[in-house]
N, C-alpha and C positions, 0 to 999 in steps of 0.2 A: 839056739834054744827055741821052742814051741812058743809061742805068745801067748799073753793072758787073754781072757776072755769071759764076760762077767755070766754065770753069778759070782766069781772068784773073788775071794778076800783080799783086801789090801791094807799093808798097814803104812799109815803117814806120818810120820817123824814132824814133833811142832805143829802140830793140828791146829792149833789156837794162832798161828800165823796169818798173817795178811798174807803172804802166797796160798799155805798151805789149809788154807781154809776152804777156799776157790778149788783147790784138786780136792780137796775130799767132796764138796759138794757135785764138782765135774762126776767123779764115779761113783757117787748114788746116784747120778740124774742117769748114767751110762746104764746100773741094774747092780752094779759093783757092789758086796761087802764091804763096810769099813772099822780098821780099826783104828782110831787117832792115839798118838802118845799126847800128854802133857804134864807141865810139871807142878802143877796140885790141882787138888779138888775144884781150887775158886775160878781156876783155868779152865775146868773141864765142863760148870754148869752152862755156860754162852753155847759150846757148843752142841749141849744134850738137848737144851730148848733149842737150836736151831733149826736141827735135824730130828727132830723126835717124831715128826710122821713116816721115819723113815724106820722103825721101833725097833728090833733086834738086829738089821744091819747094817744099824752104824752103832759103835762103843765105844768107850773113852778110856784109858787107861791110864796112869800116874807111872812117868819116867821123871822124878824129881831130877837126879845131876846127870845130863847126857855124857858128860864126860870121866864117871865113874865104868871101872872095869867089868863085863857084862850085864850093863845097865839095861839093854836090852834082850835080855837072855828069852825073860818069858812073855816079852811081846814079840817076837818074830814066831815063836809058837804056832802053827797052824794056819799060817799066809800064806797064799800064792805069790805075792809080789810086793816090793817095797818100795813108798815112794820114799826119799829121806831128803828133807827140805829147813831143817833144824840148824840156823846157822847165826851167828849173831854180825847186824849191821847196822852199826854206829861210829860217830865219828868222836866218840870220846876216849879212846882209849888211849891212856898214856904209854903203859907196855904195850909194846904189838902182841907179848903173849896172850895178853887179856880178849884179843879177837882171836889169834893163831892157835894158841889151845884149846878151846871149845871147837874150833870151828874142826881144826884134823882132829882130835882125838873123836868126837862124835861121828866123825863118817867113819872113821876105822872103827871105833866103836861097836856100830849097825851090823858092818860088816865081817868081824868078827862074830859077831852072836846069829850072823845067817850063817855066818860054817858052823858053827856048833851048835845051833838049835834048829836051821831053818830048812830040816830039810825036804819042804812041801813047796819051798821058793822058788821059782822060774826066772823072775827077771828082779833087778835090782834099779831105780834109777837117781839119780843123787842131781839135786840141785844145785851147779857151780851157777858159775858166773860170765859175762864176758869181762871183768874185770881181770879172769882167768887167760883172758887169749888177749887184750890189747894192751898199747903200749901207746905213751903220748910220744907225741914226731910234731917239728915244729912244721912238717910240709904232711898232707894227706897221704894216709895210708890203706890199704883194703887188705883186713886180715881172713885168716878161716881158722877153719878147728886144726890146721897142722900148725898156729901157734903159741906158745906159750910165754906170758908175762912175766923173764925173768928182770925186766927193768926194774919192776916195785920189788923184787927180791934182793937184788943187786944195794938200793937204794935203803933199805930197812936193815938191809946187811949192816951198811957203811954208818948211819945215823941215829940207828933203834928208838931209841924214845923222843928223838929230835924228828924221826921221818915227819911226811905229813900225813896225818891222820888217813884219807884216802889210801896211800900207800901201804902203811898198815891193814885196812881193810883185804884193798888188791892181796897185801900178801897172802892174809889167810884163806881167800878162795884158792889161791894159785897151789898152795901147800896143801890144803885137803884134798882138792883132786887130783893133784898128784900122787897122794897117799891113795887115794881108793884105786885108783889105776895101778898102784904100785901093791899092792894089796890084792888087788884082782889078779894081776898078771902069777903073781905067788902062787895064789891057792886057786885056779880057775880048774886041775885037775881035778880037784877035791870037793867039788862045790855043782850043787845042779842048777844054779842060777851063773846069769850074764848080767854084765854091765852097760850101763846107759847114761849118761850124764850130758845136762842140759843146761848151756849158757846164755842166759838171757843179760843185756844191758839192763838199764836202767825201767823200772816197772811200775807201771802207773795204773789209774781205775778206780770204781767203784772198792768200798774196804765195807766187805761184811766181819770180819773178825770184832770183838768186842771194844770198840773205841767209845768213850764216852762225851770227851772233848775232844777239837782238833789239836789241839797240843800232844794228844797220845798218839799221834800218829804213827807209823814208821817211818822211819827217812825218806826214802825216794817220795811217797803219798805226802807229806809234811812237805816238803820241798814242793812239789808242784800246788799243793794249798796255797801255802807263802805266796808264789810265782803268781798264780793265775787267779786266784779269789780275794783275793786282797786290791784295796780301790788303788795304790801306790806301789803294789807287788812287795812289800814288806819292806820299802824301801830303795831297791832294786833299781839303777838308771836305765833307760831308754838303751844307751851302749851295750849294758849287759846283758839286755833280754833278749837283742839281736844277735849277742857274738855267741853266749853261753848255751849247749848244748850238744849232744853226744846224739845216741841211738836208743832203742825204746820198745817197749813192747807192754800189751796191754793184758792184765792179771788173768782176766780170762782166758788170753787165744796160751796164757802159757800155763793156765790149770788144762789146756785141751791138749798142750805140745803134752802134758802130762801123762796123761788117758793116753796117745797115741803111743807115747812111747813103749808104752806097758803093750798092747795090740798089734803094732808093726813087728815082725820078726826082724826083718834088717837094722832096727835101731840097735839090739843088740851089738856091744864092743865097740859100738860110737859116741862119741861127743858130739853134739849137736848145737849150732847156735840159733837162738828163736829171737831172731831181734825183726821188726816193722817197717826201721829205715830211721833217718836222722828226723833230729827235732830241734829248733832252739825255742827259747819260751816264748819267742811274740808269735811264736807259731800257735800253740796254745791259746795264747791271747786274742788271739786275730779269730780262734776258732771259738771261745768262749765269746766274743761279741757279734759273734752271727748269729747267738741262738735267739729264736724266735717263739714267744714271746721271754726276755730275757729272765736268768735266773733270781727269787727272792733268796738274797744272801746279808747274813748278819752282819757281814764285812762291811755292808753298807755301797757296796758296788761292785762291778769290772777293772780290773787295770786296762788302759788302754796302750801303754809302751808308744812305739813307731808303727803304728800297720804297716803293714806289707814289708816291714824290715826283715824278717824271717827267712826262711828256707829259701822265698821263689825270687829275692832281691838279687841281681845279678852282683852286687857285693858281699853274696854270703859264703864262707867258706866254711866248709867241714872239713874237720880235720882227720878224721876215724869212719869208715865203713867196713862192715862187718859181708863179706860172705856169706850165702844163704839158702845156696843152692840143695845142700843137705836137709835141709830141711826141709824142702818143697817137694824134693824125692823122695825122702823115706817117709814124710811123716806127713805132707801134702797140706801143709799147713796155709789158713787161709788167716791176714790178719783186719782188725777193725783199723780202722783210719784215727788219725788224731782229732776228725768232726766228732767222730762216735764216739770216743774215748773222753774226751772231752762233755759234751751233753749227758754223757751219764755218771760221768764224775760230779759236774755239778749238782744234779739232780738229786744226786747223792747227798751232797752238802744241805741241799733244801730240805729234802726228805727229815735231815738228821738237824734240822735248825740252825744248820751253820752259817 
């Protein structure tokens, strides 16, 4: 398929999202039209004040239940391209349905109303996860986009409302892109758009969406609050801040995998993983007490963990890396370090009184 290229519209699925806020901003800064779904009015004034010098090319629409049956009928209407980033991620659900149904009915959802409404649409691209492609291994693993997490499926199979909550999570990423792949590969005769789907790990940064306290955080952003701005890490031992940690990518360079993906013609009919490289939290930490002159934080200080226990201790082992070669090819993606991600996370916090 032709790639996008702005002034083209797009429309963004969860607009009001901590990811999805960062891409609709990437492609106004890009020249891009935008169109944001959200689900009410009270959703949609943060983002009108945010963007309002941007005046009639960005708009806000009311998709109140994404998982009602062409709920997006008359928002795919006259777009070029869709980013669809609308997913729910929490660790409270007791049903796995309570993640699993919103999460696949809303991507088949999108993509049911681009075959039947969308047909000014080019590219398509959908927000999984690496939750989607990894698997815990009790020895190091290096996965890529040829895998698929059927362990947290296997394991939500066996246990349902006993899994653990992660697992649940993993499932419902793993079940909606599956569904939209499965989806695509159906109707891709029929249909003038491709698909594109982008797994990022765990996602940290600056949070422009409308937060008022840090308690409204989203998970992953709450989670590294907790971790790194807290004078005791919220409790958190010295053991855990050096063992605890996965792979990572920073909101911006994946509001940019965003934009690229839409722009590259080759991302078409790829899954893509945007991940930075590993992290455990004294990495964070160790990078949070370099900054000069240090952060004013309501927390009342720095955690300081073990320095140097992190990433570069030759006792550090990771258990998970991700493949990434994909992404440096197609989409030539460049990412911020955990210094920078860091410094403007806080900065963040100060900014916003935290």
């Amino acid at each position: 398929m032709p790639a996008v290229k702005p002034p083209c519209k797009v429309l963004v699925s969860g607009a009001n999202g901590y990811i999805a806020i960062w891409v609709v901003r990437a492609l106004l800064e890009k020249g891009y039209s935008v169109r944001g779904t959200v689900r009410s009015e009270e959703k949609a004034a943060h983002l009108r004040q945010l963007f309002s010098s941007y005046g009639d090319k960005h708009e806000v629409v009311i998709v109140e239940d994404i998982t009602k049956e062409g709920a997006f009928d008359e928002a795919v209407k006259g777009v070029d391209a869709i980013e669809h980033t609308a997913s729910p991620f929490h660790m409270n659900a007791d049903d796995p349905d309570e993640l699993i149904n919103p999460a696949v009915n809303g991507t088949v959802g999108i993509l049911k109303s681009a075959l039947k409404h969308g047909q000014s649409v080019k590219r398509i691209v959908v927000t999984s996860s690496g939750a989607a492609i990894q698997r815990d291994s009790p020895t190091p693993i290096t996965v890529s986009e040829l895998d698929w997490n059927e362990q947290c499926l296997e394991i939500v199979r066996e246990k349902g409302r006993g899994a653990p909550a992660m697992m649940k999570y993993r499932a419902s990423k793993t079940l909606a892109e599956k569904a939209a792949w499965e989806f695509w590969n159906q109707n891709k005769a029929n249909v003038s758009w491709d698909l594109s789907v982008l797994n990022p790990p765990f996602v940290f940064g600056p949070a422009i969406h409308a937060v008022t306290t840090a308690s409204s955080l989203n998970t992953s952003a709450m989670l590294f609050y907790n971790h790194v701005a807290h004078p005791n890490s919220s409790g958190a031992t010295n053991e855990f801040l050096a063992s605890t940690g996965t792979c990572w990518t920073d909101v911006r360079d994946l509001a940019g995998a965003h934009v690229l993906s839409l722009e590259k013609e080759a991302a078409g009919g790829e899954r893509i993983i945007i991940s930075a490289g590993n992290w455990k939290w004294q990495d964070f930490i160790d990078a949070a007490n370099a900054i000069s002159p240090p952060p004013k934080l309501a927390t009342g200080g720095l955690p300081k963990g073990n320095p140097g226990a992190g990433t570069g201790h030759p006792s550090t082992v990771h258990l998970l890396y991700y493949e990434t070669a994909k992404a440096a090819r197609i989409l030539g993606l460049k990412y911020r370090t955990i210094t920078e991600t860091t410094k403007d996370t806080l900065a963040d916090y100060e900014a916003k009184g935290w």
